[in-house]
N, C-alpha and C positions, 0 to 999 in steps of 0.2 A: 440711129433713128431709121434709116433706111434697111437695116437687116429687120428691125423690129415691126416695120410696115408690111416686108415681102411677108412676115410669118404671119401678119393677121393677114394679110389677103390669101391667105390658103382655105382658109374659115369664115371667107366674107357668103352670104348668101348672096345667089342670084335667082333675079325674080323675073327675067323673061328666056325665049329660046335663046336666043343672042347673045348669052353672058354676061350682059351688061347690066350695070345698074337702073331700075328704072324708080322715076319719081316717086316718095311712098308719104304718107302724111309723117311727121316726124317732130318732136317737142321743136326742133328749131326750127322747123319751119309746117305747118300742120297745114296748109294751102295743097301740099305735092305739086309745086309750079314746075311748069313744065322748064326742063334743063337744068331741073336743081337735082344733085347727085348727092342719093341720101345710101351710106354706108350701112348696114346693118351689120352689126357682131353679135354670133353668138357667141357664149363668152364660155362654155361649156358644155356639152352635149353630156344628157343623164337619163341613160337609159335605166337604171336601177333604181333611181326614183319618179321618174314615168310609167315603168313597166307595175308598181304594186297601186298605185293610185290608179290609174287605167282599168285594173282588175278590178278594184273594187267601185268604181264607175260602171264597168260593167254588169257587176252581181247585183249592184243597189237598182238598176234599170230592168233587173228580171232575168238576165241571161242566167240558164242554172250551172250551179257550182261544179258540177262533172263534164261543162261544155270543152270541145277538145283545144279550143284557144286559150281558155283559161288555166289547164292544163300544162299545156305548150306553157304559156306564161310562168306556172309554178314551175317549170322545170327552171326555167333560166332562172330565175330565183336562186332556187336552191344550188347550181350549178355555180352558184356568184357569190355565194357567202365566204366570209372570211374563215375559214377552218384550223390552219395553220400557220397566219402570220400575224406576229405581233409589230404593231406601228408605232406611231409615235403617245398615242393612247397607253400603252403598255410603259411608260416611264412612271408615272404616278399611278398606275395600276397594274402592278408585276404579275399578282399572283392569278388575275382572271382567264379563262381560257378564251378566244376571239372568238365572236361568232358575231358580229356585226355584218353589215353593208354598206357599201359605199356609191356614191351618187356621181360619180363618171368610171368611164371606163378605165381599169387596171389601176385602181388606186388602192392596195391595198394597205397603204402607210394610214387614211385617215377615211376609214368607217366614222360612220356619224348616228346621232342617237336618232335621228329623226328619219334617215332612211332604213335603217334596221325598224324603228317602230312601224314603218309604214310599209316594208316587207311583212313583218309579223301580221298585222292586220289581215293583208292579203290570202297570206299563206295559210292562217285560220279559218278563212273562210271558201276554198276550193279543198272539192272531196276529190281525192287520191283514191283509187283501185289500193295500192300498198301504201300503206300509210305510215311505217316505220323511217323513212328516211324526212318525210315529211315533217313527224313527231319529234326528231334529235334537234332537225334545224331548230323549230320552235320553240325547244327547252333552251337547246344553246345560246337563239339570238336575247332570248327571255334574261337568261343567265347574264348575258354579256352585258345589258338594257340596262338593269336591276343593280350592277355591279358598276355601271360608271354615272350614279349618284351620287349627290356631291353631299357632303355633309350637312349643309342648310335645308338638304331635299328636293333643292332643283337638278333642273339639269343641263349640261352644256352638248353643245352640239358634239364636240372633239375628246374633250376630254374628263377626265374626273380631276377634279379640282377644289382646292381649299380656299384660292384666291379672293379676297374682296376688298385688294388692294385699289382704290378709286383712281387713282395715277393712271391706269388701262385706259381709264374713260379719257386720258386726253392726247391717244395718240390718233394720228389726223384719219386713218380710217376707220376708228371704231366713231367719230362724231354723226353721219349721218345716223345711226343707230343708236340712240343713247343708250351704256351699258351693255353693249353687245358682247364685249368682252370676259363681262362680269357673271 
């Protein structure tokens, strides 16, 4: 327990100069009394699904599509897709080539459907000077999108799947979600 403390306080936030935790309203206690030490975890840092929602925050606000930030942004995009590794996705779906995104950093075992789609969005809508490298991404992540449909026609976040074996529903982390698994 104490190894597993020291590694989340490496990814604890701090909210004044001092380092220390300061009082923040909080579900267990929504007062912020003073000397009450509210822990904050992030539980994940995603930059890859920030960076295309941000972009398109920005374009829907007016910012135009050839601005150099946005730009900047489509590069790391494209610099981030999955091109050459197959994950754990690729077990029930051998024959597709990767071209998904994944939502932290150097994860490239489990792109998911929702930050590839929300990359695609982005990337559709910033005008490139060259547009050919722009154009592969967007066929590919399309390809990749389109190919981990599930036979019912939904879709899971991780994988392509045939499952709707109800048993999922009763394992103790899919209950806050009913069906998450499904």
């Amino acid at each position: 327990i104490r190894k597993a403390l020291a590694g989340l306080r490496q990814f604890r936030q701090k909210y004044d100069s001092g380092g220390s935790l300061t009082p923040i309203p909080s579900p267990v206690n929504g007062r912020g009394e003073t000397g009450v030490r509210v822990l904050h975890q992030q539980c994940c840092i995603s930059p890859l699904w920030d960076t295309p929602w941000a972009g398109r925050a920005l374009l829907e606000s007016g910012i135009p599509p050839d601005d150099p930030n946005l730009l900047k942004a489509a590069r790391y995009l494209l610099k981030n897709q999955i091109r050459d590794f197959y994950g754990d996705w690729a077990v029930k779906n051998p024959k597709v080539e990767p071209g998904g995104w994944y939502f932290e950093f150097e994860n490239e075992f489990y792109p998911d459907v929702d930050d590839t789609a929300a990359a695609l969005m982005a990337l559709n809508s910033i005008s490139f000077l060259e547009t050919a490298p722009q154009e592969q991404a967007i066929q590919r992540g399309l390809n990749w999108v389109l190919n981990m449909q599930n036979p019912d026609g939904g879709w899971g976040a991780f994988d392509h799947t045939k499952s709707n074996k109800e048993i999922l529903n009763q394992l103790p982390f899919a209950t806050p979600f009913h069906g998450a698994l499904l």
